[in-house]
VODREN-949225 format. One record per residue (C-alpha): z, y, x; residue number from 0. Coordinates in nm, 3 decimals, always signed. Layout:
BEGIN
SITE        w        v        u  num
SITE        Z        Y        X  NUM
...
This chain:
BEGIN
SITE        w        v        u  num
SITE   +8.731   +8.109  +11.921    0
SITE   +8.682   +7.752  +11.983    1
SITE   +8.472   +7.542  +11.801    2
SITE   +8.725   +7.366  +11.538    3
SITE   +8.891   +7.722  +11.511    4
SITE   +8.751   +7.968  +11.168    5
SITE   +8.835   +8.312  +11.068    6
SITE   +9.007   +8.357  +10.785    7
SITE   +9.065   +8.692  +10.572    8
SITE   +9.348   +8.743  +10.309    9
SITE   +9.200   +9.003  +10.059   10
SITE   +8.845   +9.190  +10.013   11
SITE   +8.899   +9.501  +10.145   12
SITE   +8.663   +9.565  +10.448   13
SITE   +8.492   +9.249  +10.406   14
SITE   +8.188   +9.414  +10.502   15
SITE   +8.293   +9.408  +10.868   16
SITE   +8.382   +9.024  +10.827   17
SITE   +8.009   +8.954  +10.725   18
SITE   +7.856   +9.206  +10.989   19
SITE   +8.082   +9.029  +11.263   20
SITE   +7.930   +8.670  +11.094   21
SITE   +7.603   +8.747  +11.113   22
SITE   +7.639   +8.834  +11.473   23
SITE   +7.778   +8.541  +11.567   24
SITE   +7.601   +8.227  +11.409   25
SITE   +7.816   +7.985  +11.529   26
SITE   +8.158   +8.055  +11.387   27
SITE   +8.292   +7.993  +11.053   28
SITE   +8.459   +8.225  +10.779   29
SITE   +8.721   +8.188  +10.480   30
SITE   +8.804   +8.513  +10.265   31
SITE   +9.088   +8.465  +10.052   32
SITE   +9.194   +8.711   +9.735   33
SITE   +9.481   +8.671   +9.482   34
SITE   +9.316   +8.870   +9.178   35
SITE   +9.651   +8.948   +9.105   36
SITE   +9.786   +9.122   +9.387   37
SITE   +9.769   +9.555   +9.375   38
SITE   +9.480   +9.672   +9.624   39
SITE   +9.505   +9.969   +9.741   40
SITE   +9.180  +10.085   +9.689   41
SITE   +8.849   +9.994   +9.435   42
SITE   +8.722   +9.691   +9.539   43
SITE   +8.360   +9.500   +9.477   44
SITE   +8.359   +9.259   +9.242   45
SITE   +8.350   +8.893   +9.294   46
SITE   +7.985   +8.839   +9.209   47
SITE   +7.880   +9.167   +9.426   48
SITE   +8.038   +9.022   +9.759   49
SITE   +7.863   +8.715   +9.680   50
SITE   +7.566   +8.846   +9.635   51
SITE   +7.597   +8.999   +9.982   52
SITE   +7.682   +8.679  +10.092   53
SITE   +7.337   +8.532   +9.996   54
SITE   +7.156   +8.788  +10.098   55
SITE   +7.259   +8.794  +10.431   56
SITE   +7.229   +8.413  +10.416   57
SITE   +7.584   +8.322  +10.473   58
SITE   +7.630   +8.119  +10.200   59
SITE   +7.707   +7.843  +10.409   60
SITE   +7.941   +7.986  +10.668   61
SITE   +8.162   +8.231  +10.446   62
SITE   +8.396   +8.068  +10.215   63
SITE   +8.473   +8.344   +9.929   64
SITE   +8.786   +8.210   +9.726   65
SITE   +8.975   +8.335   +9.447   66
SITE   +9.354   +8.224   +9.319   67
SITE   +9.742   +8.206   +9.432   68
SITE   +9.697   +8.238   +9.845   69
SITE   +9.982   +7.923   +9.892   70
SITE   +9.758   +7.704   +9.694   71
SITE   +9.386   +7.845   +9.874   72
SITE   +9.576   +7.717  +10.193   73
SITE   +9.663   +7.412  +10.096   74
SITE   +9.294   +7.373   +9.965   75
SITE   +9.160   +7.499  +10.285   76
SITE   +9.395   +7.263  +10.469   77
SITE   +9.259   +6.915  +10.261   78
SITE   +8.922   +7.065  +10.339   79
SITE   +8.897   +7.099  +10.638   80
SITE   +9.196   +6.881  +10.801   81
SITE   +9.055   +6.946  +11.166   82
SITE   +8.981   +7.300  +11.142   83
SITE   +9.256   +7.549  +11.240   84
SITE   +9.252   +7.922  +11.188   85
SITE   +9.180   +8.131  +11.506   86
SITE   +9.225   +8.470  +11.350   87
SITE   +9.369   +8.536  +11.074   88
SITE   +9.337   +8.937  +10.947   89
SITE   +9.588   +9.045  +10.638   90
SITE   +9.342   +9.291  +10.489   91
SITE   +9.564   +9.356  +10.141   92
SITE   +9.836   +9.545  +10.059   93
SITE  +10.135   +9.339   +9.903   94
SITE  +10.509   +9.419   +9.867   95
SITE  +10.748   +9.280  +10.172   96
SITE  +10.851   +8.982  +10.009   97
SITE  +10.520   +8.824   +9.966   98
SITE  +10.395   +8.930  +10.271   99
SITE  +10.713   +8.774  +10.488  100
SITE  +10.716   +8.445  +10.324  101
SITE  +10.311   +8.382  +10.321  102
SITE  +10.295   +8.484  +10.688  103
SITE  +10.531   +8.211  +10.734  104
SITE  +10.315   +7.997  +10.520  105
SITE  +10.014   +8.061  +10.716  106
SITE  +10.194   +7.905  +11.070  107
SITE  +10.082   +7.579  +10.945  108
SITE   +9.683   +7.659  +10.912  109
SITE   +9.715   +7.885  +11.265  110
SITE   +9.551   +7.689  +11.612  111
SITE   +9.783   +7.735  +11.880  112
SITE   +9.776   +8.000  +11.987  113
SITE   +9.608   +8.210  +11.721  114
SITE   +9.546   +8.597  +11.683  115
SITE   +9.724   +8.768  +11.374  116
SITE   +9.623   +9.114  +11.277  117
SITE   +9.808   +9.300  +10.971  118
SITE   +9.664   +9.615  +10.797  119
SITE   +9.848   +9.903  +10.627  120
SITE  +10.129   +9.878  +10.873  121
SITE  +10.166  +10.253  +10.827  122
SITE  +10.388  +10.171  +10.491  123
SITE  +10.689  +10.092  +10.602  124
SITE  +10.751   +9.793  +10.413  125
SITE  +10.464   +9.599  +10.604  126
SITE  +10.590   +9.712  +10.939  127
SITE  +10.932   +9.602  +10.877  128
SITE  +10.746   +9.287  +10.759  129
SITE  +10.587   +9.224  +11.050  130
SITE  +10.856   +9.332  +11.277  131
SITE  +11.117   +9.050  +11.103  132
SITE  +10.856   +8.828  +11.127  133
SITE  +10.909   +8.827  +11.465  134
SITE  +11.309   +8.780  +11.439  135
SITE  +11.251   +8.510  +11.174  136
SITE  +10.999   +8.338  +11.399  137
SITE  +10.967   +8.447  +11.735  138
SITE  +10.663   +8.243  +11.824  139
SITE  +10.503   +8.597  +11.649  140
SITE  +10.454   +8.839  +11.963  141
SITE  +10.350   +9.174  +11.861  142
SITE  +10.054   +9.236  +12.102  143
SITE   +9.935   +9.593  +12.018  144
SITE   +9.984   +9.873  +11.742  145
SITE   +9.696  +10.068  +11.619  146
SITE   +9.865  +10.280  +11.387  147
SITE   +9.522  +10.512  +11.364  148
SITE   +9.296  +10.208  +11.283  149
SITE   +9.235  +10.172  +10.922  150
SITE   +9.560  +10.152  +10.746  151
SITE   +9.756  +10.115  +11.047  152
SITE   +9.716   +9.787  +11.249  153
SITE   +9.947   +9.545  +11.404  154
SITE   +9.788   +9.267  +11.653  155
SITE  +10.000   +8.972  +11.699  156
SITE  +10.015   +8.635  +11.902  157
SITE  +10.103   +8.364  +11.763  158
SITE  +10.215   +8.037  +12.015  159
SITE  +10.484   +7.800  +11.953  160
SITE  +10.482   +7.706  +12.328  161
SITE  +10.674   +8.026  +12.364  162
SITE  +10.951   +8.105  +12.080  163
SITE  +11.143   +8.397  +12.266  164
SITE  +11.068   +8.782  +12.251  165
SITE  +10.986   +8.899  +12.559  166
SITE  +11.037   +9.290  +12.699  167
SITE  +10.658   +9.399  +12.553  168
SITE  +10.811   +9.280  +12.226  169
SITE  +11.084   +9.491  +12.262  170
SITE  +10.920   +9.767  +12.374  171
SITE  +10.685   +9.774  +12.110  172
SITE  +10.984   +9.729  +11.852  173
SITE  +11.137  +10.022  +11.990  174
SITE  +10.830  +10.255  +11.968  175
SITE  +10.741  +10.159  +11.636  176
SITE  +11.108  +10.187  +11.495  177
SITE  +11.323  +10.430  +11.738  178
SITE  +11.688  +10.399  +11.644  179
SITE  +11.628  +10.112  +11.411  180
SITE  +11.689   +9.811  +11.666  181
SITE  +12.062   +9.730  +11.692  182
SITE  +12.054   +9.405  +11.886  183
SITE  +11.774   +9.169  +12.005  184
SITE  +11.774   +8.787  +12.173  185
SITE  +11.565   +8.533  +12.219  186
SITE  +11.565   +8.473  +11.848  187
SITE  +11.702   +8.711  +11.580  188
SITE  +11.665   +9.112  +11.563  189
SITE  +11.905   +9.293  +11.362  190
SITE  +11.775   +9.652  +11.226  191
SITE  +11.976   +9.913  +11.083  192
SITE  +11.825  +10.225  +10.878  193
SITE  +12.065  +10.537  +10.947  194
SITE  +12.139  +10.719  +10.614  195
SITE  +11.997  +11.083  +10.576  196
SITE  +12.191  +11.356  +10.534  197
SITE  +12.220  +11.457  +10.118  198
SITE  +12.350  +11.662   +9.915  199
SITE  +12.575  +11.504   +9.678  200
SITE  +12.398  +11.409   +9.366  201
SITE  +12.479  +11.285   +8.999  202
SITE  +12.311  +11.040   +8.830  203
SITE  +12.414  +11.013   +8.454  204
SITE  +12.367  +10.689   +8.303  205
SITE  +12.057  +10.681   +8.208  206
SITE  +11.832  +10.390   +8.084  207
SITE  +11.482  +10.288   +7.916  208
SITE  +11.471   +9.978   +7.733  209
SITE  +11.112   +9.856   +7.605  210
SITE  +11.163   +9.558   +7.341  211
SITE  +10.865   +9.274   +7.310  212
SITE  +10.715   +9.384   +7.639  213
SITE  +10.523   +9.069   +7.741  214
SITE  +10.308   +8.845   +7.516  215
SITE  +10.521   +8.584   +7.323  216
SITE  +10.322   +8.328   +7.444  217
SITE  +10.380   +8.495   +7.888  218
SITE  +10.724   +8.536   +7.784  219
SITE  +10.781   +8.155   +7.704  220
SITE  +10.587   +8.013   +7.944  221
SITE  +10.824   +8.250   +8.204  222
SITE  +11.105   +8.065   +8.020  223
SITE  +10.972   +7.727   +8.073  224
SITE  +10.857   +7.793   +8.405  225
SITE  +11.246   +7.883   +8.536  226
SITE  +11.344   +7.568   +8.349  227
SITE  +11.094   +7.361   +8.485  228
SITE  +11.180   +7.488   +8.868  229
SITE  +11.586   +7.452   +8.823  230
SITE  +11.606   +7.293   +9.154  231
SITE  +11.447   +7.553   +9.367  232
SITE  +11.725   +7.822   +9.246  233
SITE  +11.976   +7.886   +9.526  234
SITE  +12.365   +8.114   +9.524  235
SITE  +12.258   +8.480   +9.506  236
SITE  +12.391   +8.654   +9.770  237
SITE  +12.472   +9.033   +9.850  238
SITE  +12.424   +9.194  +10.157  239
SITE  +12.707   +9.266  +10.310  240
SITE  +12.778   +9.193  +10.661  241
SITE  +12.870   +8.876  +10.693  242
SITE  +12.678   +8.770  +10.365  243
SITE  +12.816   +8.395  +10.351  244
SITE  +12.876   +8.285  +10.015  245
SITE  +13.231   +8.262   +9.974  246
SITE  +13.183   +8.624  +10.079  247
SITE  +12.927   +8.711   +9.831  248
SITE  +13.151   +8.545   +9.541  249
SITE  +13.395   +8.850   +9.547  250
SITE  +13.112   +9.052   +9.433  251
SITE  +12.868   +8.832   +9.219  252
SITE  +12.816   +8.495   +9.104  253
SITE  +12.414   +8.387   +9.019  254
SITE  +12.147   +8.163   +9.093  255
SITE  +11.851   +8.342   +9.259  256
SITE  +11.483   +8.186   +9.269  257
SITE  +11.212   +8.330   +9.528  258
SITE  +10.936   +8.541   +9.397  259
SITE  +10.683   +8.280   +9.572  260
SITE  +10.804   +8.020   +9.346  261
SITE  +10.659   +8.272   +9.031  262
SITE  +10.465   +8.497   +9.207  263
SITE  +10.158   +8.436   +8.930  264
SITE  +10.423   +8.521   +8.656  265
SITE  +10.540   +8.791   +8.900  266
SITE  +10.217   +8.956   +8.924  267
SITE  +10.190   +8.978   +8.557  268
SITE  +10.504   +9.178   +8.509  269
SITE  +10.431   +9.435   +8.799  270
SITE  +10.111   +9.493   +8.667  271
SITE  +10.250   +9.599   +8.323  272
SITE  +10.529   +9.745   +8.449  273
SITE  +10.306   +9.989   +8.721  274
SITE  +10.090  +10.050   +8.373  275
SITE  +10.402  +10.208   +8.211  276
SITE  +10.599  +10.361   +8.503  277
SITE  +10.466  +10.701   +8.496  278
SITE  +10.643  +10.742   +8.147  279
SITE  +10.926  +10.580   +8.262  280
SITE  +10.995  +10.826   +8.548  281
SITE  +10.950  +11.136   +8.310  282
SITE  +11.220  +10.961   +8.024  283
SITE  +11.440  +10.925   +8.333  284
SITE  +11.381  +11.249   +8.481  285
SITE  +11.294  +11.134   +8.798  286
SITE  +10.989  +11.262   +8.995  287
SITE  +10.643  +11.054   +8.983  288
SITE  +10.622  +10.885   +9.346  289
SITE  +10.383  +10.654   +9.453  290
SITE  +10.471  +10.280   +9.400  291
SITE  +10.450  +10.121   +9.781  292
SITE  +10.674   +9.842   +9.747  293
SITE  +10.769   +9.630   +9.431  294
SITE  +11.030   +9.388   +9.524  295
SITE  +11.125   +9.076   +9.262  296
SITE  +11.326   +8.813   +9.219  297
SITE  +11.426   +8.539   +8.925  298
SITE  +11.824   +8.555   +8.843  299
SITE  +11.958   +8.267   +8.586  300
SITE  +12.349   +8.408   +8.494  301
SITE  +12.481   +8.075   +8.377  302
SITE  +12.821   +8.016   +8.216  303
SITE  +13.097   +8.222   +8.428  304
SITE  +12.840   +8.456   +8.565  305
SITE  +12.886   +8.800   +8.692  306
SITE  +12.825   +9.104   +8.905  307
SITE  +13.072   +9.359   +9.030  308
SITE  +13.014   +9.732   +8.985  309
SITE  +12.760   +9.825   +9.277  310
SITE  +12.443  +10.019   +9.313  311
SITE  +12.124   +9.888   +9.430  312
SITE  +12.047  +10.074   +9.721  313
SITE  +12.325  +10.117   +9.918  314
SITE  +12.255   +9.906  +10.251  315
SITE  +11.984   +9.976  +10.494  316
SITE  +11.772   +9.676  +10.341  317
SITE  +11.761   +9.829   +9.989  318
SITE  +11.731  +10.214  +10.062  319
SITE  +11.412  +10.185   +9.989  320
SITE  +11.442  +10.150   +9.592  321
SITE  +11.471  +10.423   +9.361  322
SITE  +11.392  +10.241   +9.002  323
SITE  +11.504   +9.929   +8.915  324
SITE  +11.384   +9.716   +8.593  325
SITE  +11.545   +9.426   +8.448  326
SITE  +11.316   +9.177   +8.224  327
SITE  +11.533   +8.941   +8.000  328
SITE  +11.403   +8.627   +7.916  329
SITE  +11.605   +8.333   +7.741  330
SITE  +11.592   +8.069   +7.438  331
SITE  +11.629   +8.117   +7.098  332
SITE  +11.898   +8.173   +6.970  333
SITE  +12.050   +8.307   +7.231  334
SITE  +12.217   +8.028   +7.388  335
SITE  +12.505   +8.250   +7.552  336
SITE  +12.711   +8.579   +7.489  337
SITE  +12.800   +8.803   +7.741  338
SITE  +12.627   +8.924   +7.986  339
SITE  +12.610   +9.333   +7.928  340
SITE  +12.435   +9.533   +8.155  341
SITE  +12.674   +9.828   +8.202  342
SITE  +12.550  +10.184   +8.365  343
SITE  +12.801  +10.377   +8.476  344
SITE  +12.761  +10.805   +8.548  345
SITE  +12.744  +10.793   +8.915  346
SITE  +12.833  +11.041   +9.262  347
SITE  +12.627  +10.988   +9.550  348
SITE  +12.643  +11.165   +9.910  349
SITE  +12.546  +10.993  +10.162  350
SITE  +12.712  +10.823  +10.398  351
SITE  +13.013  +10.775  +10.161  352
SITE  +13.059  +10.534   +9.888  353
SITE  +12.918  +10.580   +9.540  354
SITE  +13.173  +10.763   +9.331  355
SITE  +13.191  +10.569   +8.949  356
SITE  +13.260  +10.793   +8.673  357
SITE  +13.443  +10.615   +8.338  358
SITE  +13.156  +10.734   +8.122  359
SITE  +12.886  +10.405   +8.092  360
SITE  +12.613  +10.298   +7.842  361
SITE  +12.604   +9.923   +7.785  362
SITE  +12.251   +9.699   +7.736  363
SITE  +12.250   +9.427   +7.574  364
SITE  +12.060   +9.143   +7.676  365
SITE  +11.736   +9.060   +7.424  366
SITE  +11.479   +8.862   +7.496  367
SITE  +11.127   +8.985   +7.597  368
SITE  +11.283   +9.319   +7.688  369
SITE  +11.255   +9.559   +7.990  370
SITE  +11.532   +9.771   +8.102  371
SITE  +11.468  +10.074   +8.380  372
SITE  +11.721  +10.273   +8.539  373
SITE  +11.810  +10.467   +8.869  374
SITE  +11.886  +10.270   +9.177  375
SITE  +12.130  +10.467   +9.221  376
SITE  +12.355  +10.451   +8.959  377
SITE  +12.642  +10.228   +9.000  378
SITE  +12.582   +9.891   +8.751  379
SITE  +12.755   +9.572   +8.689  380
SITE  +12.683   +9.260   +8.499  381
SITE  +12.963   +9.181   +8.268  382
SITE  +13.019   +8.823   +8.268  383
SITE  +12.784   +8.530   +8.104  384
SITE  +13.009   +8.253   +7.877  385
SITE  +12.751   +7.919   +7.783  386
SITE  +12.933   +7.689   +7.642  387
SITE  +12.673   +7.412   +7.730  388
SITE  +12.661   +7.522   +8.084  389
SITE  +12.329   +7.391   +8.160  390
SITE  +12.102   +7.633   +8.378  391
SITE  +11.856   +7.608   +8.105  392
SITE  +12.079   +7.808   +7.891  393
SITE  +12.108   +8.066   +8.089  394
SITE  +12.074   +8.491   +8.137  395
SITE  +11.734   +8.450   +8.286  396
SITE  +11.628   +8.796   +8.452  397
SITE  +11.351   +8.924   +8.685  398
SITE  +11.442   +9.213   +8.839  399
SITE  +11.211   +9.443   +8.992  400
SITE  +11.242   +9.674   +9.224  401
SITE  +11.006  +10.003   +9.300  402
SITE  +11.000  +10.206   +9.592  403
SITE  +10.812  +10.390   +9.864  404
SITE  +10.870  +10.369  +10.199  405
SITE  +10.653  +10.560  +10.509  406
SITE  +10.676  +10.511  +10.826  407
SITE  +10.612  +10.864  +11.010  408
């Protein structure tokens, strides 16, 4: 790397090799970022212990060890050291797609041109598919090399504005790593598709869990406040069908969706305590214990004329992945709206064909501080939401929460 160029880590895993590789090279410049929030997937030393390595390897001036949300650590770094640009950057942790997608696209700011980007644990699937839209979403990214029998699974990547188009190594690589998967490809957009499995047909009675006061008082209000206090970064929800405009999306829902980046500290909260309790969960729901590999979230205020058509929550290639999902209502007090019902409905599923709704249902009814798990699979809908202030702030505030697992062979 060149002289104004540093390497920069996101998470402590393996940062043993990061301060071999620095003491080797006496020259170059380190940053190792951690969100103490995020899931590892594995035991990890403790703050003081790595800094304790640090100084006795004597690298206490040329390893930067920092601790917090990763957007904010950038924009840290980046008032720190305004010249400085990030030569290789190495995505060490394990995170859920979400968070992984939109911080990767945070990081193109901090990256020298061009830069090296290698990502870890690419053998879940949701982290390859991250890394493989990453290169549809920005196509600067050029996947370089896959070692998918290094570490976790490892995906080298280029990035260089100077050349925004995939080229046929791109491709290639795409095609290896996915067979089947890539529909259509040009200079700038991939489109995926996930063929359906063969089932059996299955029935999934409507079945729920609902766990009352399930956050602190204090967490719970501060989530409140915090939605309130971001009203303008909420945006139309949208579905995923194929042409997924809005007008399009308003014959099945009507919501206002905010990004898990814009809560991910609140976020992190709620998966933690929600990965605490999901073993019980899966036994009350009869479903068999699987290993949580991807929690996907998202903020949902319902205001006044608010709905969601029946519809299940994994039935496009994006969202096959989930087989629980969890509701958390928050709102004010009193309720400042009625309405809003969560109804599960007994459900028929055999793939390829639509979900088959049954008339039997069990209705929830929104409280706050309360958690509600049920099957992906079971067709839902949200009845609709009447406020008659019809501010956002009196809303049907929701995080849902997805959890899957996902493999790629």
């Amino acid at each position: 790397m060149p002289e104004q160029q540093i390497f920069c880590q996101i998470g402590w895993e393996d940062s043993g090799a990061v301060l071999e590789a620095m003491v080797r090279h006496s020259e170059k410049l380190a940053v190792i970022l951690r969100d103490p929030l995020q899931n590892s997937s594995k035991k990890l030393p403790s703050t003081e212990d790595l800094q304790a390595q640090i100084l006795r390897l004597g690298l206490e001036e040329r390893v930067l060890l920092l601790e917090g949300f990763i957007p904010a650590l950038l924009a840290d770094l980046g008032e720190g050291f305004p010249d400085t640009r990030i030569g290789v950057c190495f995505w060490a942790e394990l995170v859920d797609y979400r968070t992984h997608l939109l911080q990767s696209l945070l990081l193109r700011d901090y990256l020298a041109e061009p830069a090296l980007y290698l990502v870890d644990h690419c053998r879940y699937g949701s982290l390859a598919q991250s890394t493989l839209d990453l290169m549809g979403v920005d196509p600067a990214f050029h996947l370089q090399k896959a070692f998918p029998k290094l570490s976790q699974g490892i995906h080298l990547l280029s990035w260089d504005p100077q050349h925004r188009a995939l080229t046929e190594q791109d491709l290639a690589y795409i095609r290896e790593l996915a067979p089947g998967l890539l529909l259509n490809a040009n200079p700038v957009s991939l489109t995926f598709s996930q063929p359906d499995p063969p089932e059996p047909a299955r029935f999934y009675p409507c079945k729920y869990v609902k766990l009352d006061n399930f956050l602190p008082a204090e967490v719970n209000q501060a989530i409140l406040q915090h939605a309130i206090a971001h009203q303008d970064k909420f945006i139309p929800a949208r579905s995923y069908s194929q042409s997924n405009t809005e007008a399009e999306s308003l014959k099945f829902r009507r919501s206002l969706r905010l990004d898990y980046a814009y809560f991910q500290e609140y976020g992190s909260l709620l998966r933690e305590k929600i990965a605490a309790v999901a073993p019980q969960i899966f036994v009350e729901l009869g479903i068999e214990n699987f290993d949580i590999q991807i929690f996907e979230m998202e903020m949902i205020a319902s205001y006044d004329g608010c709905y969601f058509t029946p519809h299940t929550d994994n039935s496009y290639p994006q969202t096959a992945f989930r087989q629980v999902s969890c509701v958390y209502y928050f709102h004010k007090e009193p309720k400042p709206y009625r309405g809003g019902e969560l109804r599960i409905y007994d459900t028929q599923r055999q793939k390829p064909h639509p979900p088959i709704l049954h008339g039997t249902y069990d209705e929830v009814i929104p409280t706050n501080n309360s958690i509600v798990f049920f099957p992906s699979s079971c067709l839902h809908e949200i009845l609709p939401v009447f406020s008659p202030s019809q501010a956002l702030a009196d809303s049907r505030f929701t995080i849902n929460t997805w959890l899957g697992t996902k493999q790629l062979a």
